[in-house]
N, C-alpha and C positions, 0 to 999 in steps of 0.2 A: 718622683724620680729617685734612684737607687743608685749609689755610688759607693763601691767597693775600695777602700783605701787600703787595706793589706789584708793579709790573709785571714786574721782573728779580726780584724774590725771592720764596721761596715755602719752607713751611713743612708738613711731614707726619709726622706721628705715630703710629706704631704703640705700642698699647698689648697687651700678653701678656695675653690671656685664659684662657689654658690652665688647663681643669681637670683634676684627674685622670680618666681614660678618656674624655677629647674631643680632637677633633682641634684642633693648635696654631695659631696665627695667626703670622706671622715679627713678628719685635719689634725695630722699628728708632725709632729717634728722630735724625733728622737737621736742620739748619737750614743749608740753601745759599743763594748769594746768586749774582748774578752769570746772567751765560746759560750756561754751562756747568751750572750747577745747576739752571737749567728743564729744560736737555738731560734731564738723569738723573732729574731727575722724572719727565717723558713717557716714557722710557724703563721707567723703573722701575713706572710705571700701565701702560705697555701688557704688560710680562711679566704683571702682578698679573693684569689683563683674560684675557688668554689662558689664566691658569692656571685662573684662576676658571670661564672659559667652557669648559676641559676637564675640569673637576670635575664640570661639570653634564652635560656629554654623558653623561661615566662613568655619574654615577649615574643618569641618564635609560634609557642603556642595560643596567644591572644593577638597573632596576627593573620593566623589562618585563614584564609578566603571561604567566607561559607558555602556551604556544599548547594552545587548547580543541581536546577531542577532537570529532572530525565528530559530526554527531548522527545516527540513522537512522531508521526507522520500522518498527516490527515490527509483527506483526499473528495476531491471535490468534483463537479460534473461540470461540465464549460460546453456551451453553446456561443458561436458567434460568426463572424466574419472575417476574413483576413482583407488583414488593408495592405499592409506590406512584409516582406521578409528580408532576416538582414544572414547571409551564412555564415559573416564574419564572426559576429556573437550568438551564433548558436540561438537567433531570435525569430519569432514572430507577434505581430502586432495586430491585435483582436480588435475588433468592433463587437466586445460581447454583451449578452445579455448578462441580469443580475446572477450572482451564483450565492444560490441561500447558504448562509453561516461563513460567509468568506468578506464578498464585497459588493457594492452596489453595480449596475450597469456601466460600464465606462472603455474609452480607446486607451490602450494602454499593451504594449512590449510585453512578451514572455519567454524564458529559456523553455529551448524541446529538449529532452532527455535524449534523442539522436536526432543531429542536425541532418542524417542524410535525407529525414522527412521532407527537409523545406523544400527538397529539388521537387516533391509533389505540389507544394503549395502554390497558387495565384491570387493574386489581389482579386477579391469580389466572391474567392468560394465561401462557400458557407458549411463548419466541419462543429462535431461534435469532439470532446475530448476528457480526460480525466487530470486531474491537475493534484499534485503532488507538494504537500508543503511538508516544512519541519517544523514543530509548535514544542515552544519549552515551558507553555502555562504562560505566559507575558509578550512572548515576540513570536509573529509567524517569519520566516526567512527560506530562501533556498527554495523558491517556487519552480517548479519545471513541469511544463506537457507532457502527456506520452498518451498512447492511444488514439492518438488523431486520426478522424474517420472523414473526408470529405465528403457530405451529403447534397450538397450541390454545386456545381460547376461555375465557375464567374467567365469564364473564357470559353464560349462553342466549341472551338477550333482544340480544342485541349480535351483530349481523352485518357484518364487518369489507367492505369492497369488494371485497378478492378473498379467497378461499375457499383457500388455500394450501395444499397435500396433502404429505407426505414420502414418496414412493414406496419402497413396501417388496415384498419378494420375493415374486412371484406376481401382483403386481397387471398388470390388463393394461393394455397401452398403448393409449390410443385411438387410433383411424384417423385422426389428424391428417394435413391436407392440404397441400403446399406446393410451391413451385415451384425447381427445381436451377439451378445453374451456367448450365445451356444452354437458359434456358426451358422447360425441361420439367415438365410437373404431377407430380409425386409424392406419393403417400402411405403410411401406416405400415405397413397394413397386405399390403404389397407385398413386405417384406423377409421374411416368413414365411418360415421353412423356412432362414435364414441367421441366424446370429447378429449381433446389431448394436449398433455399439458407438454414443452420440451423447454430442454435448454442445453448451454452446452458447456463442456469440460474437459483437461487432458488430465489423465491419474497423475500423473508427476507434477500437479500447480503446486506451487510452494507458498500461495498466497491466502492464507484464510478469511480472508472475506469475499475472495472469489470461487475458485469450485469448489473448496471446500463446504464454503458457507453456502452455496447452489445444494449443494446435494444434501448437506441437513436440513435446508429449508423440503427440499423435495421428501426429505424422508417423514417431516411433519406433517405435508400433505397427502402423503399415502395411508400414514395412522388415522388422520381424521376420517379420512373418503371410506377407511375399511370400518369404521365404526357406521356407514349408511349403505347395506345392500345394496340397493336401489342406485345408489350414484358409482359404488366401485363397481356394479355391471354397467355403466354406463360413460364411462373414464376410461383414461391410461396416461401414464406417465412412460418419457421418452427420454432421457441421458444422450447426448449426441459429444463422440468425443471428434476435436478437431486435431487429434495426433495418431495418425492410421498407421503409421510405421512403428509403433510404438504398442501402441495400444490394442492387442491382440486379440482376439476372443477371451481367452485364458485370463487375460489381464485383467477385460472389463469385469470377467467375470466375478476375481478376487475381489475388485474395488468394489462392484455395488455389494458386496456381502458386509463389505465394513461399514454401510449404512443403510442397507435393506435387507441383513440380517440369513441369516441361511431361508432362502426361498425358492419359487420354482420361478421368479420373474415374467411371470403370467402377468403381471398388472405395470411393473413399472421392470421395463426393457433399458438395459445399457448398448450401445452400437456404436459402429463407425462406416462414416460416407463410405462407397465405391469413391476411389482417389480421381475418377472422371465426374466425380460430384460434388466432390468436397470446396474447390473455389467457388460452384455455382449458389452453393448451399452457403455458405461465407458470406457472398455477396447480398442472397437474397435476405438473411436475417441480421445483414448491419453488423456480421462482425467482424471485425477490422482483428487481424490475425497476421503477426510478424514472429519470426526466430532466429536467431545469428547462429547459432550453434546446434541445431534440431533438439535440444535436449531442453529447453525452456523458450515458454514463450510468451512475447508482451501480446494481450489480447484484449479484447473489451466484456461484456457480459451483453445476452439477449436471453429473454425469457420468452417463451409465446405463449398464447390459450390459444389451439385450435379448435372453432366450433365442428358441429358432426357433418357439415357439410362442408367442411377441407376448408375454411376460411377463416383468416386472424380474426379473434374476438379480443385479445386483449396481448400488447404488446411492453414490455419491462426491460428497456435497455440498462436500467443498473442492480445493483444489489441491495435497494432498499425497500423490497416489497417483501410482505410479511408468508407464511404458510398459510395463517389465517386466512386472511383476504383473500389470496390465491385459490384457495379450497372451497371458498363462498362460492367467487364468482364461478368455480367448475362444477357446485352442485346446481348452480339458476341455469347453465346455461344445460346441465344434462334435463331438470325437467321440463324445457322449453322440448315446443314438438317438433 
């Protein structure tokens, strides 16, 4: 403590506080007089200041919280049941099966990413889903649904707005109608007699591991197929965009170029339904298909292999099947007779 007693003289006190295992205080007790002894007091405050003021740096800087790991968002595939829905908390309560690299089989409450879904849901349907977490390397947190597709009905009496089908092998494809890259009217039943691979996409996804990742995948399978005559005269690739208002001829046209390269899209077509097709066509290939604002939209992924007699050979509701594998199964199924 520091106590100024006239104008040339001045009086400071350090008292020892030191206990044992704290750090010391310097222990001076001095009485100057005169200006020389102001000198060495201002002197002796401004070292004190500085020390003091590097004390705090130190420990400011050895107290830093170390740096948080990035956080990411993983995403996962959900098959189950609903048992119940709560709309207060934005919940539903799954009877699901296991979901690999997440969790075992178990009944257990989920946030949906829009609660207006629950007014779809009933206890006993049975819906597939994508499920959304945040992972920082240590904790997953922040899980929520979206893409919820009910694939079966728990209540008769309950007819949902669209009619959602999971295409399985043998069924046939309708003659769905639509229009290509170049203007041109196409329809399904036109690929007969070739095997056809399709899937679908709007040019403006913002999501890369959805169209974006559909359509490099496709464009791996068009390199392979063109390295075997015999199987790209006996193939085709299909691009189906679910944004018709959007999505122009002109438009498709640009986009397949940025992954199928300047060509004459003779083998692998981009198009969009006739809009008196496009629910029907949604419906039939399980894709669950929502937009709040026309300009993005929450979707799911469907892939097909249609054999040469218009019927699913092989169906891929996510985005984990390879170009590889994909391309096998379309050269076995083109030298089949």
């Amino acid at each position: 403590m520091g106590v100024f007693r006239n104008e040339n003289a001045a009086a400071l006190l350090f008292r020892d506080t030191q206990q044992p295992g704290k750090c010391s205080s310097a222990h001076l007790s001095s009485v100057s007089r005169g200006t020389a002894g102001a000198e060495d007091y201002h002197e002796g405050v401004r070292k004190i200041s500085f020390a003091i003021l590097l004390a705090v740096v130190v420990c400011v800087a050895g107290c830093k919280k170390p740096p948080q790991p990035p956080t990411t968002t993983k995403t996962f595939d959900v098959r189950g049941k609903v048992i119940e829905t709560n709309p207060a908390r934005s919940e539903v309560t799954l009877d699901h099966e296991a979901i690999p690299g997440f969790m075992e089989a178990m009944i257990m409450p989920y946030k949906v990413k829009d609660s207006a879904v629950l007014k779809e849901l009933h206890p006993g349907d049975r819906i597939t889903a994508k499920l959304f977490v945040e992972y920082d390397g240590e904790v997953y947190k922040n899980a929520k649904l979206d893409q919820i597709v009910v694939i079966a009905q728990g209540k008769p009496d309950y007819k949902p707005t669209m009619q959602f089908h999971a295409p399985a092998k043998g069924d046939v494809v309708p003659d769905f109608k639509l229009t290509n890259q170049n203007g041109k009217a196409i329809h399904m039943n036109e690929f007969q007699g070739r095997v056809l691979l399709i899937t679908f996409v709007y040019t403006r996804c913002p999501l890369d591991d959805y169209c974006p990742k559909m359509s490099r995948n496709f464009a791996e399978v068009e390199k392979t197929l063109a390295t075997d005559k015999d199987a790209a005269a006996k193939t085709h690739l299909l691009s189906i965009s679910f944004d018709p208002a959007f999505d122009s001829p002109k438009v498709l046209k640009s986009y397949g170029e940025i992954y199928a390269g300047k060509t004459d899209f003779r083998h692998w077509e981009f198009a969009v339904p006739l809009q008196s097709d496009l629910r029907p066509m949604e419906e039939f290939f399980d894709l669950g298909v929502t937009s709040d604002d026309n300009k993005s939209f929450t979707h799911s992924l469907s892939t097909v292999v249609v054999d040469k007699s218009g019927r699913v050979a092989e169906w891929y509701p996510g985005n984990d099947w390879t170009a590889a594998q994909v391309a096998a199964r379309m050269k076995e199924l083109a030298r089949a007779a």
